[in-house]
C-alpha positions in Angstrom: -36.0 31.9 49.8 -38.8 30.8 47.4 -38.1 27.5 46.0 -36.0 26.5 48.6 -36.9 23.3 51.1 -36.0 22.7 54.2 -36.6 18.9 56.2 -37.8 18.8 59.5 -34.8 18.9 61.1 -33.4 22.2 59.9 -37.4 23.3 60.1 -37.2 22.7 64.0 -33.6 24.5 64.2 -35.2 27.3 62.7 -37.6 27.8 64.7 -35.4 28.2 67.8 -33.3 30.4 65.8 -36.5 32.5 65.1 -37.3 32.7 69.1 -33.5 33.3 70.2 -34.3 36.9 67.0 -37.7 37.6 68.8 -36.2 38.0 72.1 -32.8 39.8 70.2 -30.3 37.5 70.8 -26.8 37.5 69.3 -26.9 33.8 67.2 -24.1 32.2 68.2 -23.3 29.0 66.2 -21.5 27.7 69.2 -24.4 28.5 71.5 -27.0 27.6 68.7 -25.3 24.0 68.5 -25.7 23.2 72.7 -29.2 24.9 72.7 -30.7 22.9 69.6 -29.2 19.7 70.9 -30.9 20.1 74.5 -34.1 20.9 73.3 -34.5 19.1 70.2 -34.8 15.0 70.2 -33.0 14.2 67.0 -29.5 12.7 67.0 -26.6 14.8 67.7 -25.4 14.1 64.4 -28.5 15.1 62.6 -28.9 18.4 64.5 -25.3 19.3 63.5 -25.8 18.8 59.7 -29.1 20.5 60.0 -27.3 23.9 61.7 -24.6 23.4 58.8 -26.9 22.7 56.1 -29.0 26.6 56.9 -25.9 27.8 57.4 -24.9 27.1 53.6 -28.4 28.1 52.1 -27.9 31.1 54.1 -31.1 31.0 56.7 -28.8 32.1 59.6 -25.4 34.2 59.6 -23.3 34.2 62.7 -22.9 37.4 64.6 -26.0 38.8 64.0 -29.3 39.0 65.9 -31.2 37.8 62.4 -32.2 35.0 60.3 -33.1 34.5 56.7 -36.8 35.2 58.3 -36.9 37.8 60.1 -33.8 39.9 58.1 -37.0 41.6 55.6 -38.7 42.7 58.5 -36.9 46.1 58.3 -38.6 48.9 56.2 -35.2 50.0 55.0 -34.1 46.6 53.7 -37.3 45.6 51.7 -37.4 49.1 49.9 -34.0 48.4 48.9 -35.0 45.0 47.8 -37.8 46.1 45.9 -35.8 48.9 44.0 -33.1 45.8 43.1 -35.6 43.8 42.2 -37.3 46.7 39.7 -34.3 47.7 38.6 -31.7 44.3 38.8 -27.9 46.2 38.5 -28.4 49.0 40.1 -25.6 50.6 42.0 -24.5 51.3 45.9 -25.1 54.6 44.6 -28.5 54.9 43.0 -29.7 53.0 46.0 -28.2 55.9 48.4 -30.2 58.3 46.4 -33.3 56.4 46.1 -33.4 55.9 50.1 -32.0 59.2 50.8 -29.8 57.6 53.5 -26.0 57.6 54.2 -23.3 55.8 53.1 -22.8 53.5 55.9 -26.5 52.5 56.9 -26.8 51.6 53.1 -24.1 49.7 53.0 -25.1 47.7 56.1 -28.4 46.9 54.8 -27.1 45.4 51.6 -24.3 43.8 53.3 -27.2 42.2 55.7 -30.0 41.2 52.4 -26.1 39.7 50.5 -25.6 37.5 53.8 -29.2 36.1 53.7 -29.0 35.4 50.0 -31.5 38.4 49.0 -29.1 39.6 46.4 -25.4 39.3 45.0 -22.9 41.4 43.5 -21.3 41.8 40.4 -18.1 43.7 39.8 -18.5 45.7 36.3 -16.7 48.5 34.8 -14.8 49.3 38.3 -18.6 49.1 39.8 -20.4 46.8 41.6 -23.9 46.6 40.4 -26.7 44.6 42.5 -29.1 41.8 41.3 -32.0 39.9 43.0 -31.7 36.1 43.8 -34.7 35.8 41.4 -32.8 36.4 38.4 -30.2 34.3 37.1 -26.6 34.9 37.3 -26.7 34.3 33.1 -29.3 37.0 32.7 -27.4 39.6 34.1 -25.3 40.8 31.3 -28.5 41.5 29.1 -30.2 43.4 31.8 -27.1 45.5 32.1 -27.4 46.3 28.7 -31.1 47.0 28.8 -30.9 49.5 31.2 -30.0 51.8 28.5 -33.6 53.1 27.0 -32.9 53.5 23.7 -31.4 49.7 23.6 -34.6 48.6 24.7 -36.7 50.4 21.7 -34.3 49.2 19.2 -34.7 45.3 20.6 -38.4 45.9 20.6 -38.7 47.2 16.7 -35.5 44.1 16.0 -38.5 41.5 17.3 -41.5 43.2 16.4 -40.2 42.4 12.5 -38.9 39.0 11.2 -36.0 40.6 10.0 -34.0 43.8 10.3 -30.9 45.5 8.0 -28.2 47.7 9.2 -30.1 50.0 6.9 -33.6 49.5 8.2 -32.6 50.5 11.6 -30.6 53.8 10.5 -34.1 54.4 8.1 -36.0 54.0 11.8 -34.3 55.6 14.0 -32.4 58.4 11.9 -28.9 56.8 13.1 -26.0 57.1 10.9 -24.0 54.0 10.2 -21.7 53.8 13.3 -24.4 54.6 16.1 -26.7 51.5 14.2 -23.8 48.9 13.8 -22.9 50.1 17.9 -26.3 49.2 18.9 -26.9 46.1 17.1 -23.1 44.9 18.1 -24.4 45.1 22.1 -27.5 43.1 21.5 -26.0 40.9 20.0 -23.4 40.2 22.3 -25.4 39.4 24.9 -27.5 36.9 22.1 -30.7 38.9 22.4 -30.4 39.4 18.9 -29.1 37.0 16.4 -27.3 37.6 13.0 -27.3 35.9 9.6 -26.0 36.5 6.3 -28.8 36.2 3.2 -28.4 37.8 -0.1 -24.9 39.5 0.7 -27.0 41.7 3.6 -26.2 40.6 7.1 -30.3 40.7 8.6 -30.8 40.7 12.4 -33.8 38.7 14.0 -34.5 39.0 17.8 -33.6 35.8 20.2 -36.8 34.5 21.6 -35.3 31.8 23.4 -32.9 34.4 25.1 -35.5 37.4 25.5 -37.8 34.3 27.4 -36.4 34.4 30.8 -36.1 38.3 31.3 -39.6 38.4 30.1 -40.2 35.2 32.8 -38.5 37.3 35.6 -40.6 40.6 35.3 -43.5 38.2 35.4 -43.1 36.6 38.5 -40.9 38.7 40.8 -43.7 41.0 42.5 -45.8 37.5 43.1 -42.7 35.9 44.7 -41.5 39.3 46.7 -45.4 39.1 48.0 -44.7 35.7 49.4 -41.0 36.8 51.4 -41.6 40.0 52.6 -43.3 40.2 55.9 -45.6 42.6 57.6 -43.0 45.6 58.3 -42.1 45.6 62.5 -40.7 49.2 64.1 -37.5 49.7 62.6 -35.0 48.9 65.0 -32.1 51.3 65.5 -28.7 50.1 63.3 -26.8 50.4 66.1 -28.8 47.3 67.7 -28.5 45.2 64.6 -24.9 46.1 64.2 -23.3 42.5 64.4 -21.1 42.4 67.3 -17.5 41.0 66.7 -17.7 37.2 67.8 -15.0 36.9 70.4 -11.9 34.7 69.7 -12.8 31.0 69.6 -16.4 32.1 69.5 -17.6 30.7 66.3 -14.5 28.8 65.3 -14.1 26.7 68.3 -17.2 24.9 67.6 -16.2 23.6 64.5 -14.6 20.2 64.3 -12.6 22.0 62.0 -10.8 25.0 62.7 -10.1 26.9 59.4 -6.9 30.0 59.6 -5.8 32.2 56.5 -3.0 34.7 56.0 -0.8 36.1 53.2 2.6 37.1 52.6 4.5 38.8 49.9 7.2 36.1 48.1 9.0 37.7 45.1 6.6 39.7 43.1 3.6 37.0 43.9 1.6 36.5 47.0 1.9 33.8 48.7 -1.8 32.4 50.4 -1.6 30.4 53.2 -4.8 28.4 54.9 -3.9 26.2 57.7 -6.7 23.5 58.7 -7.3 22.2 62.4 -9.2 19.4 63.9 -10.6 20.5 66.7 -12.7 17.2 67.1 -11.6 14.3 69.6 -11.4 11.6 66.8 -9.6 12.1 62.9 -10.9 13.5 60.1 -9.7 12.3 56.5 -9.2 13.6 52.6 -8.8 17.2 53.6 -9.5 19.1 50.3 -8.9 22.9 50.1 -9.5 25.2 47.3 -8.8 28.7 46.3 -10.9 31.2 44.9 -9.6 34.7 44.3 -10.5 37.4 41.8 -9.6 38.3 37.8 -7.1 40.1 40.1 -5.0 37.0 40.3 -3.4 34.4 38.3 -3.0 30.9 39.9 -2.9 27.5 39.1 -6.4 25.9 40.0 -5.5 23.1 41.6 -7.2 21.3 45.0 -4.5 20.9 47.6 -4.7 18.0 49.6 -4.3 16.8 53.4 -4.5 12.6 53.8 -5.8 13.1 57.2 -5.2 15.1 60.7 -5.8 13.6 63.9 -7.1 15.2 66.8 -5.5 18.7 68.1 -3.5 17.7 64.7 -3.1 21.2 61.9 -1.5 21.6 58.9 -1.0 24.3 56.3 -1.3 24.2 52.7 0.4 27.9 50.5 -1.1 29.0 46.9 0.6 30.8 44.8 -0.8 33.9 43.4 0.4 36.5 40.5 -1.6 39.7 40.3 -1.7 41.1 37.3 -3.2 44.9 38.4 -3.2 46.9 41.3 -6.3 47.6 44.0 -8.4 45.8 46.4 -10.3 42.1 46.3 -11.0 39.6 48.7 -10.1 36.1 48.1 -12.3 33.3 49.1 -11.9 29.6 49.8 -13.4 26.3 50.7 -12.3 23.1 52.7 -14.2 19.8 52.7 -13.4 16.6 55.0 -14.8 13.1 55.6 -15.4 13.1 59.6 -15.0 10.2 61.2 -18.9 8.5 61.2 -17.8 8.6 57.0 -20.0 11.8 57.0 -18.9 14.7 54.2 -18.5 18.2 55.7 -17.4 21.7 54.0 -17.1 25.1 55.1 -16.3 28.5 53.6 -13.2 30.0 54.5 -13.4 33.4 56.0 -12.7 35.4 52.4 -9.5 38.1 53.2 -9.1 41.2 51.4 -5.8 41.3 49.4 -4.8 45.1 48.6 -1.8 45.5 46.2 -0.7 49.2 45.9 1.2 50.5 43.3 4.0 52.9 44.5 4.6 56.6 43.7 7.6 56.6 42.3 9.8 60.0 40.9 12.8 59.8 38.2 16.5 59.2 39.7 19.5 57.7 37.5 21.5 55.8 39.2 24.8 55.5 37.9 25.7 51.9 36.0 28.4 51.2 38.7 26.2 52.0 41.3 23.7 49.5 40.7 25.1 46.3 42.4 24.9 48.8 45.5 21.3 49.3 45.1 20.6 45.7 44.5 22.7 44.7 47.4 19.9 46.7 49.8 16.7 45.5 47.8 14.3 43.1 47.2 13.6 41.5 43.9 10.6 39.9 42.3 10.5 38.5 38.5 7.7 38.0 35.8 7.9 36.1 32.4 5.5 37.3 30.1 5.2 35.5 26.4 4.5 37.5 23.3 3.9 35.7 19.3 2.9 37.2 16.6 5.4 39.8 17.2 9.2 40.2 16.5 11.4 40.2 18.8 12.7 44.2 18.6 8.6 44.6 18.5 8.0 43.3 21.7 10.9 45.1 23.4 9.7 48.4 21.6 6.2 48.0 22.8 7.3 46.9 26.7 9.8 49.7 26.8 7.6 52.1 25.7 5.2 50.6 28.3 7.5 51.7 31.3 9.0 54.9 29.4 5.4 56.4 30.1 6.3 55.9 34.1 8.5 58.6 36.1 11.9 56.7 35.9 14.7 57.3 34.7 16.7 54.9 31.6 19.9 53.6 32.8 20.6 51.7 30.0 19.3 51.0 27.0 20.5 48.4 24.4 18.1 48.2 21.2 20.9 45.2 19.9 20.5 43.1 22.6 17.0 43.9 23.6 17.9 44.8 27.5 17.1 47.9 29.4 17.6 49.2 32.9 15.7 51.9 34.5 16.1 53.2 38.1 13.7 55.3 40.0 12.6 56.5 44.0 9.5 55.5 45.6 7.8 58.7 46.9 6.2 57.8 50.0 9.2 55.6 51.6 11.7 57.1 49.9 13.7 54.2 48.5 15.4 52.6 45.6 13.8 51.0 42.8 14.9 49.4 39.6 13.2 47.9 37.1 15.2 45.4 34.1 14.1 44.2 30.8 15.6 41.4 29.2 13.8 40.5 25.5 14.6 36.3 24.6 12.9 35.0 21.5 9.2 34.2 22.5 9.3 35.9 26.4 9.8 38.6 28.0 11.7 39.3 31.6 10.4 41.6 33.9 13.0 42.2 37.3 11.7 44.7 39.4 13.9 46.0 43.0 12.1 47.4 45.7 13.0 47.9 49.4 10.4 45.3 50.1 8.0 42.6 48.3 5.2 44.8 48.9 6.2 47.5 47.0 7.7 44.8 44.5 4.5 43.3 44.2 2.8 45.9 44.0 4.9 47.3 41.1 5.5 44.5 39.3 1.8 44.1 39.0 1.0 47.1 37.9 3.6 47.1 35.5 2.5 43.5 33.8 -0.9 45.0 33.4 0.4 47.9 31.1 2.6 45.5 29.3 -0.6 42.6 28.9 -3.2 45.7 27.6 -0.9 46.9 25.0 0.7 43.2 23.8 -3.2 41.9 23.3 -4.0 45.3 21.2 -0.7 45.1 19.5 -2.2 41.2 18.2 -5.7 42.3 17.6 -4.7 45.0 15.0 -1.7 44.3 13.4 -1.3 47.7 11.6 2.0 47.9 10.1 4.2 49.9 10.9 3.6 53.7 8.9 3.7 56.2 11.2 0.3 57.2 11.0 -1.0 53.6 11.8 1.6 53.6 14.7 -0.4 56.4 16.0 -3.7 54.7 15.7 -2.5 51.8 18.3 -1.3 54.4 20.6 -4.5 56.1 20.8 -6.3 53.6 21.2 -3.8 52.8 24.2 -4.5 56.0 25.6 -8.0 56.3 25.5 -8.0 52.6 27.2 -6.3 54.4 30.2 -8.4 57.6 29.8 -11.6 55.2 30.2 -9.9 53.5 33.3 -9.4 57.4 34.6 -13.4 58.0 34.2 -14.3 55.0 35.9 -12.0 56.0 39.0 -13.8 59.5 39.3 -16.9 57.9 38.9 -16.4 55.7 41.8 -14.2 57.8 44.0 -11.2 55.9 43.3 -8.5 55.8 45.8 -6.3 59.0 45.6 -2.5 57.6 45.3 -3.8 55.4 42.5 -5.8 58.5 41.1 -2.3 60.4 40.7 -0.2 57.3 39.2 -2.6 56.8 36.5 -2.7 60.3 35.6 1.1 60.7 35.6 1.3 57.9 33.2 -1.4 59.5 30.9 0.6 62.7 30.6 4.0 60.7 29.9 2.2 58.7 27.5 0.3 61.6 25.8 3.7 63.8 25.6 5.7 60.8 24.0 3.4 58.9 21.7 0.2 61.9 20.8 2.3 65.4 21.0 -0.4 67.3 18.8 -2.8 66.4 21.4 -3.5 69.9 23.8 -4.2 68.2 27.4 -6.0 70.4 29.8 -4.9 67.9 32.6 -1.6 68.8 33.5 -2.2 70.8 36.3 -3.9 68.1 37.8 -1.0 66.0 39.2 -0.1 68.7 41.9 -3.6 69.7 43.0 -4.3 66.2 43.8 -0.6 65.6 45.5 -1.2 68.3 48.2 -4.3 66.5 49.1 -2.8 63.0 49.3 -2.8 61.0 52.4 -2.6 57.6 53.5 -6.3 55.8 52.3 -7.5 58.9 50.8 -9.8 59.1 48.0 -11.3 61.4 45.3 -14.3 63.9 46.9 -17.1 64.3 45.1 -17.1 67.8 43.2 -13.1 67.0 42.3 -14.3 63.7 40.8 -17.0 65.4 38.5 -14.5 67.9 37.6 -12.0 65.7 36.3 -14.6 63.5 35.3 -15.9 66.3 32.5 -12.0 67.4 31.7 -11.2 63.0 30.9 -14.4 63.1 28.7 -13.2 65.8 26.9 -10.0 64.4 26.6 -11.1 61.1 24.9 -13.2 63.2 22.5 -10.2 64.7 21.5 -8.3 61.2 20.9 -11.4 59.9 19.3 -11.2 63.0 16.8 -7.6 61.9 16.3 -8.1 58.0 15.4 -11.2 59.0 13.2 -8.6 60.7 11.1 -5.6 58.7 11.0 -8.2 56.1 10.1 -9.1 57.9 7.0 -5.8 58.4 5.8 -5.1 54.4 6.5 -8.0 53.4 4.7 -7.3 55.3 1.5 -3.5 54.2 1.9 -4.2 50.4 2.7 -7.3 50.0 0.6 -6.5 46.3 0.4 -6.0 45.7 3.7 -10.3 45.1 4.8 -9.4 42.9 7.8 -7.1 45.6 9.9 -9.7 48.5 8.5 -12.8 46.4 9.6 -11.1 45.8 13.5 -10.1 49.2 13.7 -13.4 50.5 12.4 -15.1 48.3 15.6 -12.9 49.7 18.0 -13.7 53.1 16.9 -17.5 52.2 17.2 -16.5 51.4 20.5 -15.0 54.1 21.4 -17.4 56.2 20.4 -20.3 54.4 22.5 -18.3 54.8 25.5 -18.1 58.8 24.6 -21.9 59.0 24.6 -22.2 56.6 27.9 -20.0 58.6 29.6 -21.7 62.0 28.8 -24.8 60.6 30.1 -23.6 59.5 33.5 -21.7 62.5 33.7 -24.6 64.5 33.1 -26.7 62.7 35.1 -24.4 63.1 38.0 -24.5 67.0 38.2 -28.0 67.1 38.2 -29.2 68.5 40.6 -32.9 70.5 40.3 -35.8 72.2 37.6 -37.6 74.5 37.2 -39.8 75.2 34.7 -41.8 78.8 35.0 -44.4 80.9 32.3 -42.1 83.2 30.5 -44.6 86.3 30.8 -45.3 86.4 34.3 -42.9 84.3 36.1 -45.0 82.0 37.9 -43.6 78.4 38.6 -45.4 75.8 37.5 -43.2 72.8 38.1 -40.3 71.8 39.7 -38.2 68.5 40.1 -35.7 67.8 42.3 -32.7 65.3 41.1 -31.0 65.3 44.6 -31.8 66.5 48.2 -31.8 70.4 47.7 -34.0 72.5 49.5 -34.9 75.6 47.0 -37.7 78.2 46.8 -38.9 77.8 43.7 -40.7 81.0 43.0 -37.9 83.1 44.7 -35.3 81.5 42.2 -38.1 81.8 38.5 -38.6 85.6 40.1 -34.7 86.2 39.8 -34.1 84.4 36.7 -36.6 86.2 35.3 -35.4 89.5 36.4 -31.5 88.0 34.7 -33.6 87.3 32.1 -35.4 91.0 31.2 -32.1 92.3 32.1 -29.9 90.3 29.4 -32.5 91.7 27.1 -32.3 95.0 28.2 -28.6 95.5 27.9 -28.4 93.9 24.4 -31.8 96.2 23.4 -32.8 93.2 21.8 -36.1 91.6 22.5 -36.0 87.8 21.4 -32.5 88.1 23.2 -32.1 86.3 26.7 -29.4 84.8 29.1 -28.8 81.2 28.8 -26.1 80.0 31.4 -25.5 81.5 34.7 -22.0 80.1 36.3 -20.1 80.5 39.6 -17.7 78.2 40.2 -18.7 75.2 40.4 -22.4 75.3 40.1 -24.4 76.8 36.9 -27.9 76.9 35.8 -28.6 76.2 31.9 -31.8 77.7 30.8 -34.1 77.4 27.5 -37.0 79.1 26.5 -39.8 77.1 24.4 -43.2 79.3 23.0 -44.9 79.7 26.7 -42.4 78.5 28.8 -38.9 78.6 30.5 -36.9 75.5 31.9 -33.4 75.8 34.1 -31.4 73.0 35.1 -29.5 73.7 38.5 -25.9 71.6 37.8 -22.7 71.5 40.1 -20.5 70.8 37.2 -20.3 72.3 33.4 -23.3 71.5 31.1 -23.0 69.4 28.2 -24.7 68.8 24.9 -26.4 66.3 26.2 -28.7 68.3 28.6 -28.8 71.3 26.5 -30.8 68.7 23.9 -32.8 67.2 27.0 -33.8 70.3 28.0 -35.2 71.7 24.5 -37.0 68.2 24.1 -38.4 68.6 28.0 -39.8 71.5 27.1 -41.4 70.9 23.6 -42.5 67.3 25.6 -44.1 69.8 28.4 -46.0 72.1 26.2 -47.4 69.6 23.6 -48.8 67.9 26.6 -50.4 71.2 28.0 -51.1 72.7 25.4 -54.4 73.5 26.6 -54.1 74.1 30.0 -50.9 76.8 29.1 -53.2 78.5 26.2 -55.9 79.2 28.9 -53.9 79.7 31.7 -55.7 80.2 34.6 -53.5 79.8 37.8 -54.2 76.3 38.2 -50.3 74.2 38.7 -52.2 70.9 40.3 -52.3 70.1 36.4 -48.7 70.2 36.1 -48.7 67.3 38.8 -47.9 64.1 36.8 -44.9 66.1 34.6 -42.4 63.8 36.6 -43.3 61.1 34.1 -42.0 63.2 31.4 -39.0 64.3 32.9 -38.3 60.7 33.8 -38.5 59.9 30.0 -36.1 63.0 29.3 -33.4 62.4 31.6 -33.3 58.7 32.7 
């Protein structure tokens, strides 16, 4: 990597590694360590640190037949660079597109450039967007937010002027007050743009100091990819760079210390446990090992230490760690030592994926005298989870309410004492499961009883999470207690877990999770918003005669409940624009509660117009834009791999087209949507033109706009060449710049 030295040492080392990837070796660290040593004259000492030391800055991985050097040599891998470094955050996704390759051999290239230190990921919004190792890991947030096109012009017309007003941006832009306080609230959370009060106006000026790097990076990064990426070699198949799996004792054995991880399940917590080995003939001393897992988990941060193990010598050191949602992360680790020449030493441990899953579960009452008979075959787990700010009858409302919105039943419920008792079976194993809520003056305690500390863990998790969302929006708007504002808070719960819903179709989520969160929506939706008309009921037992073990959502399913959540959110949106009305005229006084609920809505109503794009992008799938007189194509654009003829398809709309005038015996008359299942085509008609958009899911406002503003784009800028038609489409040849503009 650029900027990174090496001494001679780890130069020489790399050198054999290079000759052991000509001749397609497997690098073996315990092999690499014997061969260096023979053939280099340096200490044994030195050449040992050296093969540690590229290790860490990532110049050779073991398992593979690659190095740092020769990893760029593939075709595949530096396209996929290149497109991370134009476009730092993109996702696994977009990259699939772009190299129209499959799932796998994409994933293996990125997994091969993240090994090498080439890129690194970032988890964001259930995605896991991809940046270049030239850009820092503080610039990342900004360029997340300027990928969106219209964020970019605003922060360009916010620096071009000293100074800009809420009102000189909705002047500019023709924004109404929301959409110009929504954009000016994202730049300014990432600091691109700063804020000051003069005059009773709050004026916006742009950050140079924090603009200065982003502008530094797309300054340098196609100089510094010139200097990494290599003349491009045949492409070797992926079956041959396919890391082989390094037989037991391969890579471990060598170490002088021998690193082990596992996990268990201890009462609604996992328990980690790393065990370290010398494997050295002489001790090793101050053992340190530290733990570090995702958001997933809570856990105290705290170095565990060993005094010193002698040779053959282990011992094992436990963390303990809470997770506060369900799903899948891996969990990483380090241990240092002091070897016996007084030398320090660390190495990564191995990181192990973690996957807490949240049980089905239906509604069964057990009977009150029943329950020591449950609990007698069951495991148990407890949470304590604190609550101010709130009363306690409050908190027990808002935690009951919490698990009401699940399928179990109530045992008991006592609203004096602040205890309740539900009771419930776990689909897939078909077991008991109780879950008991006991309210004290600042906590609350969660018990939950499973048949065993997976599922205990599992639920309990899930369970906090609900209870953590809705106690942290219960303190950021304390809106009393009217009904109407009650309604507010739950809406805004509910679109929270509508959001969550979009995110898992847009990422294929995993199925059994999938159907949970959508039986808690309906629960929640029938309890807390019954004026709301959900179209999603019926999708609870369509999913559940698809569900097995590890299964996820397939794509056309996804984008179908995709469009049918966005439409649902409108619909609360709609709702908690007018509750807020009603609380605004009724709590006049109260500006603090109406100015956070007023930024939540803005919110909320960003999200709406994100999530239209992205779904609108996704069912894109081919244009066509044809003369309107005659028929004759004169561009098409293909979004995703679909062979089509073009002039067989503008032929037959065409024909729809004279035929929908025909039977209406009106001439300016014409068909604009043809549907079959799951696929339609939304067509427009400008003054010489037609355009269709080939989608496999419903259209949406937003393309019915991009397509009349492709076409008025198209003939403004061939004008000429359409007036005087004479046959000739090369013309129409650079029109994917203008269809980029449009639709990206």
């Amino acid at each position: 990597m650029s900027g990174t030295t090496l001494n001679n040492v780890e130069q020489k080392v790399l050198e054999i590694v290079d000759e052991l990837v000509k001749q397609k070796q497997l690098i073996r660290i315990k092999d690499l360590f014997a061969l260096a040593k023979r053939k280099l004259k340096f200490p044994d000492l030195e050449v040992e640190q050296a093969i540690w030391s590229l290790i860490s800055k990532k110049y050779i991985v073991n398992g593979t037949k690659l190095s740092k050097n020769s990893v760029l040599e593939n075709a595949n891998r530096q396209e996929i660079l290149k497109y991370i470094c134009d476009n730092p955050g993109a996702n696994i996704r977009a990259i699939r597109s772009k190299m129209s390759m499959g799932s796998y051999l994409t994933s293996w290239h990125i997994k091969m450039l993240e090994k090498f230190g080439y890129i690194r990921k970032k988890p964001h919004k259930n995605m896991v967007l991809l940046f270049p190792y030239l850009l820092r890991e503080a610039d990342e947030d900004a360029f997340i937010v300027l990928k969106d096109e219209k964020v970019i012009e605003i922060n360009e017309y916010i620096f071009e002027n000293e100074s800009v007003s809420l009102e000189n941006l909705m002047k500019q832009f023709d924004f109404d007050q929301p959409d110009a306080q929504s954009y000016l609230n994202i730049l300014t959370s990432v600091e691109l743009v700063d804020s000051k009060e003069a005059d009773g106006n709050v004026l916006y000026s742009g950050n140079l100091d924090r603009l200065k790097p982003i502008l530094d990076y797309w300054q340098i990064k196609d100089e510094e990819l010139e200097k990494i990426l290599p003349e491009v070699v045949p492409l070797v198949p992926p079956s041959a760079e396919t890391p082989k799996e390094v037989p037991a004792g391969g890579d471990t054995q060598v170490r002088p210390v021998e690193v082990k991880r596992e996990y268990d399940y201890l009462g609604g917590n996992i328990r980690f446990k790393i065990a370290v080995r010398n494997e050295s003939p002489t001790t090793v001393s101050k053992i340190r090992v530290m733990l570090t897992p995702t958001d997933q988990f809570k856990y105290e941060a705290e170095v565990k230490a060993v005094d010193n193990l002698g040779p053959g010598e282990s011992r094992g050191v436990d963390f303990l760690l809470t997770p506060m949602t369900c799903g899948k992360s891996m969990v990483y680790g380090t241990v240092s030592y002091m070897d016996a020449f007084g030398k320090p030493n660390s190495l990564t441990v191995d990181p192990k994926e973690i996957w807490v899953k949240c049980p089905l579960v239906t509604s069964v009452k057990a009977e009150l005298k029943d329950l020591l008979e449950w609990q007698a075959s069951l495991q148990s787990g407890m949470a304590s989870l604190s609550f101010d700010q709130l009363t306690k009858k409050n908190a027990f409302e808002l935690v009951t309410n919490q698990i009401s919105a699940l399928d179990l039943a109530v045992v008991t419920y006592d609203d004096d004492q602040f205890k309740a008792i539900y009771s419930g079976i776990a689909k897939v194993t078909n077991t008991k499961m109780i879950v008991e809520v006991e309210t004290y003056e600042d906590t609350i305690k969660l018990v939950i009883w499973a048949s065993s500390l997976n599922q205990v863990t599992g639920f309990l998790a899930y369970i906090k999470n609900l209870i953590v969302v809705a106690l942290n929006m219960a303190k950021g708007i304390k809106i009393k207690e009217e009904k109407f504002s009650a309604q507010i808070l739950s809406a805004f719960e509910f679109s929270d877990r509508l959001i969550q819903l979009f995110e898992y179709c847009e990422a294929n989520w995993n199925l059994s999770e999938v159907i949970i969160l959508l039986k808690e929506i309906l629960a929640r939706a029938q309890r807390d918003l019954p004026s709301l008309r959900l179209e999603l009921g019926s999708w609870v037992s369509e999913l559940e005669q698809k569900l097995e073990p590890e299964a996820v959502l397939w794509d056309q399913t996804a984008i179908n409940l995709e469009l049918e959540t966005l439409n649902t959110i409108e619909k609360v949106s709609d709702l908690i624009r007018s509750n807020l009305e009603m609380y605004k005229s009724a709590f006049q006084e109260d500006f603090q509660n109406i100015r956070n609920i007023e930024d939540r809505y803005q919110e909320l109503l960003y999200t709406i117009r994100d999530f239209e794009k992205k779904y609108s992008k996704r069912i894109l799938v081919y244009l066509l834009i044809w003369l309107t007189d005659s028929g004759i194509t004169l561009y098409q654009y293909s979004f995703a791999e679909k062979a089509l003829d073009p002039d067989l398809i503008s032929g037959f709309l065409t024909a729809v087209q004279s035929f929908g005038m025909e039977l209406t015996a009106d001439k300016e008359a014409g068909i604009e949507k043809l549907a079959y299942k799951n696929f339609e085509i939304e067509m427009n008609v400008g003054d010489r033109i037609r355009a269709a958009l080939f989608l496999t899911g419903k259209s949406t406002n937003y393309l019915i706009k991009s397509t009349v503003q492709l076409i008025n784009k198209f003939e403004q800028t061939y004008e000429a060449g359409l007036q005087d038609w004479r046959g000739d489409v090369s013309q129409f040849e650079n029109a994917s710049e203008i269809v980029k503009k449009v639709f990206d």
